[in-house]
C-alpha positions as CSV (number, residue, x, y, z in Angstrom):
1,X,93.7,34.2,72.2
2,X,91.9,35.8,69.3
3,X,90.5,38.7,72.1
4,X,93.9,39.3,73.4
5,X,95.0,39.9,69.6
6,X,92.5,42.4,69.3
7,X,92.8,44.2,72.4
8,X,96.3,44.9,72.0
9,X,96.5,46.2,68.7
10,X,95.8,49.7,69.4
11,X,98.4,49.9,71.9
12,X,100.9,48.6,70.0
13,X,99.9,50.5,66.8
14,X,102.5,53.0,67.4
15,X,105.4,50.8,66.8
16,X,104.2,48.6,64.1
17,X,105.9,49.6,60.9
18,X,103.7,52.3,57.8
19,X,103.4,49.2,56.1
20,X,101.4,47.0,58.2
21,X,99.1,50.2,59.4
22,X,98.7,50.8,55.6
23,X,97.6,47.3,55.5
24,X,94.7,47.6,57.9
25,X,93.8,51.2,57.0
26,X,93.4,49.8,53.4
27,X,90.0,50.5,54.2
28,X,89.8,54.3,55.0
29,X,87.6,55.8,57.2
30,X,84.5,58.1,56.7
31,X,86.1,61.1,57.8
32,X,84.2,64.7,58.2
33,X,85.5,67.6,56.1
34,X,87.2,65.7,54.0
35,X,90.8,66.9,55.0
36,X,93.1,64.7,52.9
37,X,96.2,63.0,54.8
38,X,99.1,59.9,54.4
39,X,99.7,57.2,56.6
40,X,103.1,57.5,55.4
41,X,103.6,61.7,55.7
42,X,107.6,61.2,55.0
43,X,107.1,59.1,52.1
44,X,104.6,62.0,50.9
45,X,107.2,64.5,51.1
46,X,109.9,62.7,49.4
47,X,107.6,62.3,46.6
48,X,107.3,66.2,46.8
49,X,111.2,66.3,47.1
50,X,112.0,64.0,44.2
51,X,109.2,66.0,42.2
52,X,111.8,69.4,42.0
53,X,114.7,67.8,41.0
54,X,112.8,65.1,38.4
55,X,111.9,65.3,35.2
56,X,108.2,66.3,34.7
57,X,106.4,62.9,33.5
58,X,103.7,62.9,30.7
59,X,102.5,60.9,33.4
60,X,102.6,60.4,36.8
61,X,102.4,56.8,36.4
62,X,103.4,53.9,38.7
63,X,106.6,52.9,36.6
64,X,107.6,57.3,37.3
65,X,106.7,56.6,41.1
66,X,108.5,53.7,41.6
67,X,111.6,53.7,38.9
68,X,112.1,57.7,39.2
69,X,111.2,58.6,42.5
70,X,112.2,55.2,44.0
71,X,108.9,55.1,46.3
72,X,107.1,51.6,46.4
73,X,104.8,49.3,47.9
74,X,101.3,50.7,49.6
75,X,102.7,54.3,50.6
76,X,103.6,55.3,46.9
77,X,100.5,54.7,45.7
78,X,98.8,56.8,48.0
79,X,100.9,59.8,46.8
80,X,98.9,60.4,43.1
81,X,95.7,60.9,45.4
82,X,97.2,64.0,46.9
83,X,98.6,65.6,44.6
84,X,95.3,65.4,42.9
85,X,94.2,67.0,45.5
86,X,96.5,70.2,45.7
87,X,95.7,70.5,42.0
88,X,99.0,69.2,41.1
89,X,97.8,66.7,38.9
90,X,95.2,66.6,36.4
91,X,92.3,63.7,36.7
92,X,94.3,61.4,34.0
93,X,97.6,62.1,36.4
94,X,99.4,64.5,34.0
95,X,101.0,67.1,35.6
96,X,99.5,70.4,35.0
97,X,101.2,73.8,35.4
98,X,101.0,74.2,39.1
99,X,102.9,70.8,39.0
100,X,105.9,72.8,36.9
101,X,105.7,76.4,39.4
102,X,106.4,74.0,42.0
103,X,109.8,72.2,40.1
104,X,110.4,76.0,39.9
105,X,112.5,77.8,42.4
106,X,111.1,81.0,42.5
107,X,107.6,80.1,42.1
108,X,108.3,76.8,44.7
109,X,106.6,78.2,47.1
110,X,103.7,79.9,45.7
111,X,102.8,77.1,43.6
112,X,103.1,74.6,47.5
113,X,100.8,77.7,49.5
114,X,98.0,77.1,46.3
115,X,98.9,73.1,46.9
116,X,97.9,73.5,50.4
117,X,95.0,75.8,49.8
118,X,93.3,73.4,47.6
119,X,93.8,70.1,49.2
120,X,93.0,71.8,52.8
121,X,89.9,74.1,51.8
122,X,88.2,73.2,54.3
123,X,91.0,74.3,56.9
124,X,91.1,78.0,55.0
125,X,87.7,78.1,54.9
126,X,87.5,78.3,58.8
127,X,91.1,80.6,58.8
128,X,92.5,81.8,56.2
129,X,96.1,82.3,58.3
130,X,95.6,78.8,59.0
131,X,99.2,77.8,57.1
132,X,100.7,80.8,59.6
133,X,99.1,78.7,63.0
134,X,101.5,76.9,64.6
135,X,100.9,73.3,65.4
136,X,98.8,73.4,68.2
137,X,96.3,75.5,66.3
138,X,96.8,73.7,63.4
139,X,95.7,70.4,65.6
140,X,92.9,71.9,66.5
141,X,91.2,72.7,63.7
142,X,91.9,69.2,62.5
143,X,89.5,68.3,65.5
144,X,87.4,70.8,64.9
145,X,86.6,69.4,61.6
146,X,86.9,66.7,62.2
147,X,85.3,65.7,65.3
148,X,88.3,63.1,66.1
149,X,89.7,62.7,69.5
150,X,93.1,64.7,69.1
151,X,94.6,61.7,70.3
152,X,93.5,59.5,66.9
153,X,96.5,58.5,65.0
154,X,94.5,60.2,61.7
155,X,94.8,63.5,63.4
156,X,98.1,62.9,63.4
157,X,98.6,61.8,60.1
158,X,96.3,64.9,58.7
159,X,98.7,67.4,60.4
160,X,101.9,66.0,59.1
161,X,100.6,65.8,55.7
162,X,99.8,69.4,55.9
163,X,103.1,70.1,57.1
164,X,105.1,68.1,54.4
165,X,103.2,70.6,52.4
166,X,103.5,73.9,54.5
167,X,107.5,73.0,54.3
168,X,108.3,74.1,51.0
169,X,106.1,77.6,51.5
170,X,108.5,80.6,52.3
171,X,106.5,82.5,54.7
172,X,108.6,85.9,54.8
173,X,107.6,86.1,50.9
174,X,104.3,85.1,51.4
175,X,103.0,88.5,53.5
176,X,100.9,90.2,50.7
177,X,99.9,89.2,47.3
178,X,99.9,85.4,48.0
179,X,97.3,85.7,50.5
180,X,94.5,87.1,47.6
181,X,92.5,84.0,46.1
182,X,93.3,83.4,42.9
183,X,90.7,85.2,41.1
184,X,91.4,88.2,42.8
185,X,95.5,88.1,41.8
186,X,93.8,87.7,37.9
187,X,92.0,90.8,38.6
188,X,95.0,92.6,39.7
189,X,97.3,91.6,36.8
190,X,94.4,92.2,34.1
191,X,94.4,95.9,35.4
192,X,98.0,96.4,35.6
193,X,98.0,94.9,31.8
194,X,95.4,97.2,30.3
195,X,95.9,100.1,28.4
196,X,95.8,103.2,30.7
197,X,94.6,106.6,30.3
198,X,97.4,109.4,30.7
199,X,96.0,112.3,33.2
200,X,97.8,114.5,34.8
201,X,97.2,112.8,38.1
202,X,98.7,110.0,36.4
203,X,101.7,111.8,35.3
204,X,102.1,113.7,38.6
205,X,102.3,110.1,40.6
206,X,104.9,108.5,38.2
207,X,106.7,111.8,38.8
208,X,107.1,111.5,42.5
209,X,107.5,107.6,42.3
């Protein structure tokens, strides 16, 4: 009887409930590349959603997950673990600034395309228009990384929680500038804060902006 149990639990994964698959994934696998992911990708992005129109916590404590954001039970607590991962939270789970771009609306989506960049490095490391693939491309990498059969539920789960990410990004404003890294965008602004030296070639291309 005990055999029959076991042998049927991978068919019938599917329509068990996130609860009882959080319950036997409790202990989560050794997976390559270290591509982050939820068992419970919806409950992730309502996290995300409730984030924008909360108040920014000193902490993003259990009480703020469960009283503020009204998430609970095994899903909610794997929320703080990815949004440590996109940088969102700092390693004592206060929010830091890329937290507050992404309450923002006009920095929303530039602070979720850093989000993604960080907890998926791996992913942009390989191609760096990988949050431009569409899902089948997206997949693939997964496996490619990962060395999972594309039909393993945790592919699954790695792609949606990229997605629930990749949702908030605005890709017609993200075409130029938000594809530098970081360091290089610093660069930029640095030279377009320093003092500059008047020439007349400088003069002459103000003059026919």
């Amino acid at each position: 009887m005990a055999e029959a149990d076991q042998g049927s639990t991978e068919s019938v994964a599917s329509e068990k409930p996130i609860e009882d698959t959080e319950k036997k994934d409790n202990k989560r696998r050794d997976i390559k590349g270290g591509l982050p992911y939820s068992v419970s990708p919806g409950v992730f992005k309502r996290a995300l959603e409730g984030i924008i129109i909360s108040e920014r916590p000193d902490k993003f404590s259990g009480h703020f997950l469960s009283t503020i954001l009204k998430l609970t039970g095994g899903s909610a607590k794997a929320v703080p673990p990815l949004l440590k991962k996109m940088n969102f939270l700092s390693s004592d789970e206060s929010p830091t600034d890329l937290y507050s771009k992404f309450k923002s609306d006009s920095a929303r989506s530039f602070a979720a395309l850093e989000g993604l960049r960080s907890a998926f490095s791996e992913m942009f490391k390989r191609n760096e228009f990988i949050h431009k693939a569409d899902e089948s491309k997206v997949v693939d990498l997964i496996v490619e990384i990962t060395g999972l059969r594309k039909a393993d539920r945790i592919v699954g789960f790695t792609y949606q929680s990229f997605e629930a990410i990749r949702s908030f990004i605005d890709k017609i404003n993200h075409q130029s500038t938000s594809l530098l890294h970081p360091s290089a965008r610093h660069q930029i602004l640095l030279r377009l804060a320093a003092p500059q030296r008047v020439t007349s070639q400088t003069i002459l291309a103000y003059l026919i902006i």
